[in-house]
C-alpha positions as CSV (number, residue, x, y, z in Angstrom):
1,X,-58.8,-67.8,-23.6
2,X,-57.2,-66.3,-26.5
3,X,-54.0,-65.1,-25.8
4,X,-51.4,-63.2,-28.1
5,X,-47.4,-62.9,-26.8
6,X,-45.1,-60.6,-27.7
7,X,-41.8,-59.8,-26.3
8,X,-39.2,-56.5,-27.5
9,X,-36.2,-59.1,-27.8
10,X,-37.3,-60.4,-30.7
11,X,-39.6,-63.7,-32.4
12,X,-36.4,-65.7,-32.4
13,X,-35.3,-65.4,-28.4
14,X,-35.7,-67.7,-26.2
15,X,-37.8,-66.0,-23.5
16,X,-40.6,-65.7,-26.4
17,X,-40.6,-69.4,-26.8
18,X,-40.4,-70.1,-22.5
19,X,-43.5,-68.2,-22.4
20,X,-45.2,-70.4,-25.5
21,X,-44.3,-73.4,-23.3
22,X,-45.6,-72.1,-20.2
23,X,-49.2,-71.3,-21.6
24,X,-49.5,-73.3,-25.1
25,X,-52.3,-75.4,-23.5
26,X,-54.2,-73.0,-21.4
27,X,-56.5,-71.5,-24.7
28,X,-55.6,-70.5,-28.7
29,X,-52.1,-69.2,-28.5
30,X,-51.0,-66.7,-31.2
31,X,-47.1,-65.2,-31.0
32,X,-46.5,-61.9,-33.2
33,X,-43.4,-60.4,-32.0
34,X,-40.7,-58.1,-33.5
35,X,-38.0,-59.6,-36.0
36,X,-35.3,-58.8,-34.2
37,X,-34.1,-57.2,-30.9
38,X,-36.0,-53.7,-29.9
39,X,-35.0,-53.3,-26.6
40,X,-35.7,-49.8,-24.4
41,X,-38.1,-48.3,-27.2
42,X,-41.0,-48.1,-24.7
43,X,-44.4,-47.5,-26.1
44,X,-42.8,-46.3,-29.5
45,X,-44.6,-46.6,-32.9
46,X,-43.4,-46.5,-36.5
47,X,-44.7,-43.8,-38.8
48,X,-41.6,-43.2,-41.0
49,X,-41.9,-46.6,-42.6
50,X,-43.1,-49.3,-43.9
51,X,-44.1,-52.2,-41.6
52,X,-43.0,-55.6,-42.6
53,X,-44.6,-59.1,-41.8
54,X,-43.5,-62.4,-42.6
55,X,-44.6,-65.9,-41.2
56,X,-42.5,-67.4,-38.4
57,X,-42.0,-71.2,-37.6
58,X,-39.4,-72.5,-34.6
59,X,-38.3,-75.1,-34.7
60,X,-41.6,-77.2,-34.5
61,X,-43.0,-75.3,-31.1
62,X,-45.1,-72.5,-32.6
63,X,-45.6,-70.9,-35.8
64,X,-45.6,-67.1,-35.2
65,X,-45.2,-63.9,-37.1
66,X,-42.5,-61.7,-37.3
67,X,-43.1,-57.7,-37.4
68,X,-40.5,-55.1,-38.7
69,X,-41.7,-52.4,-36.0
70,X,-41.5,-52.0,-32.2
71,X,-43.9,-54.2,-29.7
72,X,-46.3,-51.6,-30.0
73,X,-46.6,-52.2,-33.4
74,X,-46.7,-55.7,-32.9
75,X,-49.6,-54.9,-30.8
76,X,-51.7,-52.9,-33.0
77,X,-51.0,-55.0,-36.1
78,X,-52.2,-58.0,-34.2
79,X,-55.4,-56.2,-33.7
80,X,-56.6,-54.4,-36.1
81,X,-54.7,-56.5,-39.3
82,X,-53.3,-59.7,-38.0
83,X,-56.0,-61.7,-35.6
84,X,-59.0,-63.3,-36.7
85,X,-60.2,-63.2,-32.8
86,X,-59.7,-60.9,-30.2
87,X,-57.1,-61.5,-27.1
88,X,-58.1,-62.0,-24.0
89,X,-54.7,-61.4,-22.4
90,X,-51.6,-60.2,-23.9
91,X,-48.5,-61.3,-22.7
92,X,-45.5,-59.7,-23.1
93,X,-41.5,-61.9,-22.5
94,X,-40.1,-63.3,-21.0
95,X,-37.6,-60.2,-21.2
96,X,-34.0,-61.2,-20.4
97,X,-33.0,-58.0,-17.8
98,X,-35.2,-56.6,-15.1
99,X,-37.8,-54.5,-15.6
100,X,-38.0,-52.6,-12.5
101,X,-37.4,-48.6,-11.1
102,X,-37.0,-46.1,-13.9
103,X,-36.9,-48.8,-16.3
104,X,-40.3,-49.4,-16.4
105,X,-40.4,-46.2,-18.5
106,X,-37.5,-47.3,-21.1
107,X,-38.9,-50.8,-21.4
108,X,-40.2,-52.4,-24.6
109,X,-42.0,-55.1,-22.8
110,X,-44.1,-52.9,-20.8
111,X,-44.7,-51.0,-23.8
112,X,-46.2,-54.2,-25.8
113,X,-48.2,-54.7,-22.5
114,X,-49.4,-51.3,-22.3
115,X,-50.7,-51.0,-25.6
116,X,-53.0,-53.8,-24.7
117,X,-54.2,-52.1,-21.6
118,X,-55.2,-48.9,-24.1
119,X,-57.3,-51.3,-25.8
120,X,-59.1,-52.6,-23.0
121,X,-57.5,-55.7,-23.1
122,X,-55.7,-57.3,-19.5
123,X,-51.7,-56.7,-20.3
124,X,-49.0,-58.3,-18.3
125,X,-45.3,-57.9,-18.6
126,X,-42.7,-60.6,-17.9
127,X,-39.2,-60.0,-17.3
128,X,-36.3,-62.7,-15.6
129,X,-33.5,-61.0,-13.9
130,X,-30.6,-61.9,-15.5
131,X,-28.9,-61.2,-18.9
132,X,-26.5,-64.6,-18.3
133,X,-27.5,-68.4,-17.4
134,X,-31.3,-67.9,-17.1
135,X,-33.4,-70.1,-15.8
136,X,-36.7,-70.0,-17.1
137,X,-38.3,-72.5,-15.1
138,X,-39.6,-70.7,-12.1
139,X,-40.8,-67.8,-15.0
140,X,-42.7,-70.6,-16.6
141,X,-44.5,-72.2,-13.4
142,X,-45.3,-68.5,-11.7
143,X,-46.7,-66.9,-15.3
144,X,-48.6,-70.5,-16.0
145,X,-50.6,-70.1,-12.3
146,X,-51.2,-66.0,-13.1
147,X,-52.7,-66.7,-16.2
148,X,-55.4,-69.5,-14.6
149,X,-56.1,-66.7,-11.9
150,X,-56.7,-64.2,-14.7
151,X,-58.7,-66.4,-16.2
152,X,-60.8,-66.8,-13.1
153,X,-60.9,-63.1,-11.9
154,X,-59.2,-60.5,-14.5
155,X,-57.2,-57.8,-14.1
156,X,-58.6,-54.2,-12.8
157,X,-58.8,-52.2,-16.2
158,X,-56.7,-49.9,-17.2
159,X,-53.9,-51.9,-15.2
160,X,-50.9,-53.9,-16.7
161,X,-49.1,-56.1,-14.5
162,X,-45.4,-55.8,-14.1
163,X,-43.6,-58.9,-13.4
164,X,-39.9,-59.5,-12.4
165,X,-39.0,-62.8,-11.5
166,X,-35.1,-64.0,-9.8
167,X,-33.0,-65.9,-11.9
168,X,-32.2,-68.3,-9.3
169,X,-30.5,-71.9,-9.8
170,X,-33.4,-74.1,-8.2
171,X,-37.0,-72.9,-7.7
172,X,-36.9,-73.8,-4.6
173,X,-35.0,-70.6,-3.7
174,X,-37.8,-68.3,-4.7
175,X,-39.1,-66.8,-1.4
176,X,-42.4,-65.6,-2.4
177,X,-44.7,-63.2,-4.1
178,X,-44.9,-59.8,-3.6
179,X,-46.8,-57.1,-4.9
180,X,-44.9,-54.2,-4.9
181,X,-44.5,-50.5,-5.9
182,X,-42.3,-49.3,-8.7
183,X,-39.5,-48.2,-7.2
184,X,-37.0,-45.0,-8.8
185,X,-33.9,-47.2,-9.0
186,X,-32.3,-46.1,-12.2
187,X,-29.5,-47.3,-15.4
188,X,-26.4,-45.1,-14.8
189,X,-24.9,-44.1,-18.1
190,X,-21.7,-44.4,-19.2
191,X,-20.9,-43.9,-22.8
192,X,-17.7,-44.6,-24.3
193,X,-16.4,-42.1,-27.2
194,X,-14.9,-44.2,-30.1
195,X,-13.8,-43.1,-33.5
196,X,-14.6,-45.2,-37.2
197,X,-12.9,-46.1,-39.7
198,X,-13.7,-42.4,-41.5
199,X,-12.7,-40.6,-38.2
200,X,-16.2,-39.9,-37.3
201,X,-16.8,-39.8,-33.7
202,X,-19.8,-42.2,-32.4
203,X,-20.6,-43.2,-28.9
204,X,-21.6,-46.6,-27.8
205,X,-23.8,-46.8,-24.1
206,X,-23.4,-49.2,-21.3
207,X,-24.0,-48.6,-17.4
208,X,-25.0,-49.9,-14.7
209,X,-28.0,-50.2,-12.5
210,X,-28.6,-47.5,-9.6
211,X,-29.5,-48.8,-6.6
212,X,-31.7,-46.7,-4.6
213,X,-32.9,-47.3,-0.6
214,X,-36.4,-49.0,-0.5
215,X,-38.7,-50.5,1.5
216,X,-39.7,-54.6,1.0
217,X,-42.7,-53.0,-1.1
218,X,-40.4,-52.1,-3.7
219,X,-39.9,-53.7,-6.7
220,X,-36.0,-53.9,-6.4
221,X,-35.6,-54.8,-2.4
222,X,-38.5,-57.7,-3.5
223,X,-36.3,-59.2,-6.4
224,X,-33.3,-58.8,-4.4
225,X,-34.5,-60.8,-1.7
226,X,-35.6,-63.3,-3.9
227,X,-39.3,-63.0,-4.2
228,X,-41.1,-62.4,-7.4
229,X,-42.7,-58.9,-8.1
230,X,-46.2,-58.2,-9.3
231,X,-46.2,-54.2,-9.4
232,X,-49.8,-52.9,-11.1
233,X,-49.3,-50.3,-13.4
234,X,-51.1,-47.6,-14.9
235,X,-50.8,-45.1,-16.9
236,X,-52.3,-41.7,-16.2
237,X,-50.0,-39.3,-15.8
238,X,-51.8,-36.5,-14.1
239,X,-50.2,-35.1,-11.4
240,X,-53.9,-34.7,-9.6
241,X,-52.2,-34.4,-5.8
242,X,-50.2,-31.5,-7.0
243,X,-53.5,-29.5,-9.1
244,X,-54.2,-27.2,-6.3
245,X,-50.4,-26.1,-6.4
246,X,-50.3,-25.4,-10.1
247,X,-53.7,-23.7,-10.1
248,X,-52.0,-21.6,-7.6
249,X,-49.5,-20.0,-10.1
250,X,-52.7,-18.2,-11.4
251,X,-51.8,-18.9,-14.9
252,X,-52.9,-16.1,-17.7
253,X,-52.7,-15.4,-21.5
C-alpha cells in the first residue's frame, strides 16, 4: 500500500511519529503534515497566502515534509504537488484529545481525513483520549490491525473512519471495539476577558467537554467504558428525511 499521514498537531508531535511506527512496514510510507499545531480548523483551506514547504527529518525515524497550511492543505498538496504515487489510505494522528460528539465538526484530523475521502481515497482519523500521560501503545496495535483489514477489504467510499481510542495504563484494560454513532456531546465555552500591555481587550478560550446521555452505540458512552470507537462518517449534508417538510413551505420568487 501507499500510505500518506498527516495529523493537525503538527510534523513535530509525537502522535505523528506513533502512527509512523505503527505502519512504517506495512507499504511506502510518506508523512506531510502541518509545521506546527492547527488544531479545530476542520476542513479549512488557505487562500490568503502563500503555502510554505520545507523538508522534515526526526530524529532518524522518518523524513517528512512540513506544510505552512491547515491538514487540508497538507492533503491537497500531497496530491496534486508533493507525491510521486498515489495513496492508498490516508491516515490522519494520532490526535492528542478526543474526537467525538460535536467535535467531529471542529476537528482538524477529521478534516485531513475528509479531504481524502473527496478524492476517492479511504480516510481514517485517529485520535487518543487524553491531552496528559498518553499511552500510545494500544493506538499503535489497534490502527496497525485496521490498516491490514483495509488492505484486505477497503473502506465503503465516500466514508472516513473516526477513531477514538482510551488512554488507558495497560492494554489490557481496553474492553473492545465498537462501532458507534457520533454522538452530540459538545466543548462548553468559557472565555476569559484579559487586557495587554496597550489596554486592548482580547479573550483567551478554554472549556470543558459536555456530556450528553447516550446509548453504548455512542461514540462517548463507548470510550467511556473503555472500548475503542470506529464511527463511519460521511459527509452529505442533505437533510433528505426532512425534504417533504421544506417543500411544504411552498417556496416562491
Amino acid at each position: 500500500m501507499n500510505i500518506l499521514l498527516v495529523n493537525d498537531d503538527g510534523i513535530a508531535a509525537p502522535g505523528i511519529a506513533a502512527l509512523y511506527e505503527a505502519v512504517r512496514d506495512l507499504g511506502n510510507v510518506d508523512v506531510i503534515a502541518p509545521e506546527g499545531e492547527r488544531s479545530a480548523v476542520s476542513h479549512s483551506i488557505t487562500l490568503d497566502k502563500p503555502i510554505s514547504v520545507r523538508k522534515y527529518i526526526r530524529d532518524g525515524l522518518f523524513e517528512g515534509i512540513a506544510v505552512g497550511g491547515s491538514p487540508a492543505d497538507c492533503v491537497k498538496l500531497a496530491l496534486n504537488e508533493l507525491l510521486d504515487r498515489r495513496p492508498d489510505l490516508v491516515l490522519s494522528g494520532i490526535n492528542l484529545g478526543c474526537n467525538s460528539g460535536l467535535n467531529v465538526i471542529y476537528s482538524g484530523t477529521v478534516g485531513a481525513a475528509a479531504e481524502a475521502v473527496f478524492n476517492g481515497i479511504p480516510g481514517v482519523a485517529v485520535s487518543l483520549t487524553t491531552y496528559q500521560d498518553p499511552n500510545w501503545e494500544p493506538a499503535k496495535i489497534f490502527i496497525r490491525k485496521l490498516v491490514q483489514r483495509i488492505a484486505e477489504r477497503s473502506i465503503p467510499e465516500g466514508v472516513l473512519l473516526n477513531v477514538n481510542v482510551p488512554n488507558v495504563t495497560d492494554g489490557a484494560e481496553i474492553a473492545g471495539v465498537r462501532i458507534t454513532e457520533q454522538g452530540m456531546a459538545q466543548w462548553q465555552e468559557a472565555f476569559q476577558k484579559r487586557t495587554d500591555p496597550k489596554g486592548r481587550t482580547y479573550y483567551w478560550m478554554s472549556g470543558s467537554k459536555k456530556e450528553m446521555p447516550g446509548n453504548e452505540t455512542i461514540d462517548d458512552t463507548a470510550i467511556k467504558n473503555n472500548y475503542i470507537s470506529v464511527t463511519p462518517v460521511q459527509f452529505n449534508l442533505t437533510a433528505y428525511a426532512e425534504m417533504k417538510e421544506i417543500h411544504a413551505l411552498e417556496l416562491e420568487y
